[in-house]
C-alpha atoms as an extended CHARMM CRD file, in Angstrom:
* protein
*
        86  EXT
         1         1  UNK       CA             19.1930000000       99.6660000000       48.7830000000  PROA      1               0.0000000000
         2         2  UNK       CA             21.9190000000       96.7980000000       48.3520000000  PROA      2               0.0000000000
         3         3  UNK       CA             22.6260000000       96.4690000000       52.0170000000  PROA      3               0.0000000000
         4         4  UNK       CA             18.5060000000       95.6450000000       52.5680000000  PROA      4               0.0000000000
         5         5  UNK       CA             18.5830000000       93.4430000000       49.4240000000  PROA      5               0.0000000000
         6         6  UNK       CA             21.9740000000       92.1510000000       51.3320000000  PROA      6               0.0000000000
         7         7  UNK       CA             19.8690000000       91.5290000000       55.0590000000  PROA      7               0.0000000000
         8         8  UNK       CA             16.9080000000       89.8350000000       53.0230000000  PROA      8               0.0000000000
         9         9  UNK       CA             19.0470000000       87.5020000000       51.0670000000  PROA      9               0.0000000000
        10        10  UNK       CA             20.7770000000       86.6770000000       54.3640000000  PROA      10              0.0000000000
        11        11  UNK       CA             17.2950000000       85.7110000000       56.1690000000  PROA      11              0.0000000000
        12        12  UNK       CA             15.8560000000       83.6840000000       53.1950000000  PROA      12              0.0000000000
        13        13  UNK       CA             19.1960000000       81.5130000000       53.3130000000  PROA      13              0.0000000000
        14        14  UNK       CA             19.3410000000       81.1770000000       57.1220000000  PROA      14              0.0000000000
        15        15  UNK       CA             15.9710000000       79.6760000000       56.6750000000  PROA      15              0.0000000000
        16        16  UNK       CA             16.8250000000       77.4850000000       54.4800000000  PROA      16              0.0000000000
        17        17  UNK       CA             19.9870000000       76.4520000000       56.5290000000  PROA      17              0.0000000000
        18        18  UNK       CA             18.0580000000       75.7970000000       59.9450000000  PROA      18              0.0000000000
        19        19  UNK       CA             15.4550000000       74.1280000000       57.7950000000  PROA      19              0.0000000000
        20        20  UNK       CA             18.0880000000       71.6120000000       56.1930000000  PROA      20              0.0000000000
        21        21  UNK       CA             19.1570000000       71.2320000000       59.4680000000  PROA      21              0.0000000000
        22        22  UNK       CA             16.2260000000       69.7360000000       60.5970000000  PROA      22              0.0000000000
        23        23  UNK       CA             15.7870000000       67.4870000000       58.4880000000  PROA      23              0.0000000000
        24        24  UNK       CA             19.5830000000       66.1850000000       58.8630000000  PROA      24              0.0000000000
        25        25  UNK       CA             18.2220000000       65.6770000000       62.7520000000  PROA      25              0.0000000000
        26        26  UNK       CA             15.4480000000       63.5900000000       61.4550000000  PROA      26              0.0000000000
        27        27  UNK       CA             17.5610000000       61.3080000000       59.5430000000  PROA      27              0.0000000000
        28        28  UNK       CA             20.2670000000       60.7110000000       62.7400000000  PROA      28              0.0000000000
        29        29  UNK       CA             17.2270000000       60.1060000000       64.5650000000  PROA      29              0.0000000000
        30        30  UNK       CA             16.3140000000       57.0420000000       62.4570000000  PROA      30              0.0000000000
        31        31  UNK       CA             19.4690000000       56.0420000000       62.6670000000  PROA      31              0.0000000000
        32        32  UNK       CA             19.5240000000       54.5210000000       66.3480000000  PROA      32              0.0000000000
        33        33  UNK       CA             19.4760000000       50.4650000000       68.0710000000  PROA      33              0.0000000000
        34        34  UNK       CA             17.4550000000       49.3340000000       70.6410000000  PROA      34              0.0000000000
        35        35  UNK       CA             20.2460000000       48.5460000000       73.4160000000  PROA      35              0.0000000000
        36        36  UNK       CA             19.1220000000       45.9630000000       76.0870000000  PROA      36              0.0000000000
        37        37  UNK       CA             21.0880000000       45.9850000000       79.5280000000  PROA      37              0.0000000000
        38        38  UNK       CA             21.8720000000       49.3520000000       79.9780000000  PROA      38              0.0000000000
        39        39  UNK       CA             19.5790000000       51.5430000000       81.5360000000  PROA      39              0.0000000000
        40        40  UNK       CA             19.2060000000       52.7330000000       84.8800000000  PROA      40              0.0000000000
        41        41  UNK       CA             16.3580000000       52.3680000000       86.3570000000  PROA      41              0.0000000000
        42        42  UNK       CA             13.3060000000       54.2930000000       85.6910000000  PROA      42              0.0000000000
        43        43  UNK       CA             15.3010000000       55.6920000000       82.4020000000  PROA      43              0.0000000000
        44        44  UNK       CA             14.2210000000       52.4380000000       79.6110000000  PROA      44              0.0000000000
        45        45  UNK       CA             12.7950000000       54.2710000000       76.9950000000  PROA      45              0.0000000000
        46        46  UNK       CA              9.4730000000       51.7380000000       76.3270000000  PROA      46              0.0000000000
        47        47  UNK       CA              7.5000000000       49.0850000000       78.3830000000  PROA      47              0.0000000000
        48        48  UNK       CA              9.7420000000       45.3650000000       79.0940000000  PROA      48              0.0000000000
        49        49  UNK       CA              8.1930000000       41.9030000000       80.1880000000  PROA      49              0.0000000000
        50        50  UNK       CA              7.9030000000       43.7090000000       83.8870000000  PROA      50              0.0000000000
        51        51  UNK       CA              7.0410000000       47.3200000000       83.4540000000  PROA      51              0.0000000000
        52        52  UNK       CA              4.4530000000       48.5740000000       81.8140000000  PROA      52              0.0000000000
        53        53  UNK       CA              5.6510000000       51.6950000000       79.8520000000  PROA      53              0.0000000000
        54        54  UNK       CA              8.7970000000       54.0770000000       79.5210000000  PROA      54              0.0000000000
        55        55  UNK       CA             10.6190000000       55.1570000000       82.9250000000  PROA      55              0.0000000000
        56        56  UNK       CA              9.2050000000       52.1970000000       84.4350000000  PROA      56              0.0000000000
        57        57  UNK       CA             11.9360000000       49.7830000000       84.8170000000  PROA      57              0.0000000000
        58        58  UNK       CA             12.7580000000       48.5310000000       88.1180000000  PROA      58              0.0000000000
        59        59  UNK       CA             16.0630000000       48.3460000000       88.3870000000  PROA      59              0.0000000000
        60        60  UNK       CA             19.9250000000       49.2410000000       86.8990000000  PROA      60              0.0000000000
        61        61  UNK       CA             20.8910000000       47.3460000000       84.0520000000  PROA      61              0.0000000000
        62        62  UNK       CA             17.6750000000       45.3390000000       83.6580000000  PROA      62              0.0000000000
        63        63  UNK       CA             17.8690000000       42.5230000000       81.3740000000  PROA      63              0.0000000000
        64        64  UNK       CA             15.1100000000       43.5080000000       78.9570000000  PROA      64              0.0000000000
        65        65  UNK       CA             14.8310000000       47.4420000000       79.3100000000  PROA      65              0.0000000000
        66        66  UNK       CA             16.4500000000       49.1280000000       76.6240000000  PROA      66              0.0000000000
        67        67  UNK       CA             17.5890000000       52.5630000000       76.0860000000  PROA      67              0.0000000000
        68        68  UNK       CA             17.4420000000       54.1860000000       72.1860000000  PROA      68              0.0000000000
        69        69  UNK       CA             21.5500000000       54.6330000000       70.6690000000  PROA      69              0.0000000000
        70        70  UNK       CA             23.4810000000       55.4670000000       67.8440000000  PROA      70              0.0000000000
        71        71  UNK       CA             23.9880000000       52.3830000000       65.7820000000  PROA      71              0.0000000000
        72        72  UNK       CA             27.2250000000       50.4630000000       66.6700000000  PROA      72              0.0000000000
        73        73  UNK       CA             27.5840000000       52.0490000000       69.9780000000  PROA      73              0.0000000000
        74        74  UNK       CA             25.5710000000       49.6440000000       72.3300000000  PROA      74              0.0000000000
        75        75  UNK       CA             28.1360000000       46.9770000000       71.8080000000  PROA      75              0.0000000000
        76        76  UNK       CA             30.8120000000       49.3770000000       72.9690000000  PROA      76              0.0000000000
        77        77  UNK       CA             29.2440000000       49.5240000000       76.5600000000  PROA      77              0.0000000000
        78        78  UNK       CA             29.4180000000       46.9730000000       79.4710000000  PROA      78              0.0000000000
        79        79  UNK       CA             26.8300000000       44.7530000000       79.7850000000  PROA      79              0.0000000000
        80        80  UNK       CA             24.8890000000       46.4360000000       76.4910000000  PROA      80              0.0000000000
        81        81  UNK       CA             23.6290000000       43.9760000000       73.5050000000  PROA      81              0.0000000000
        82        82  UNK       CA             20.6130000000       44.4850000000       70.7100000000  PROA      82              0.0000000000
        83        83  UNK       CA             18.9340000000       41.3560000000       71.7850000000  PROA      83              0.0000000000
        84        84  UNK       CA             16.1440000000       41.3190000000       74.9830000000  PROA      84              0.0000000000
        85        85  UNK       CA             17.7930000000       39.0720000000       77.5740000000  PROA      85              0.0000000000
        86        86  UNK       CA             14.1450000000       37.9310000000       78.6380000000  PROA      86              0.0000000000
């Protein structure tokens, strides 16, 4: 009897583990810039002045196609900035 008592307090917790867990995902995901300057092509993540929608940018390191990153890290990368070049 105590080692099923045991396995059901052990899947009721788990649940609530993964379930806290997903919510700590949905905070980091708030958490991110816009970084201009960076993305290959065909890998912005929304429409710029010359593309009409995600995956559409022309071109490496495109001026005013921005990728999605942790806060603080686009200034860490070459040629990155929060600000649309266009």
């Amino acid at each position: 009897m105590n080692t099923q008592k045991a396995l059901i307090t052990a899947a009721i917790t788990g649940a609530f583990v993964l379930g806290s867990l997903s919510l700590s995902g949905t905070v980091a995901a708030e958490e991110k810039e816009k970084c201009y300057g960076v993305a290959k092509a065909g890998q912005n993540d929304c429409q710029t002045a010359n593309s009409s929608c995600a995956g559409t940018s022309t071109m490496d390191n495109q001026g005013d196609a921005f990728v999605l990153v942790p806060n603080g890290l686009c200034d860490k990368l070459v040629g990155g900035s929060t600000e649309s070049a266009s």
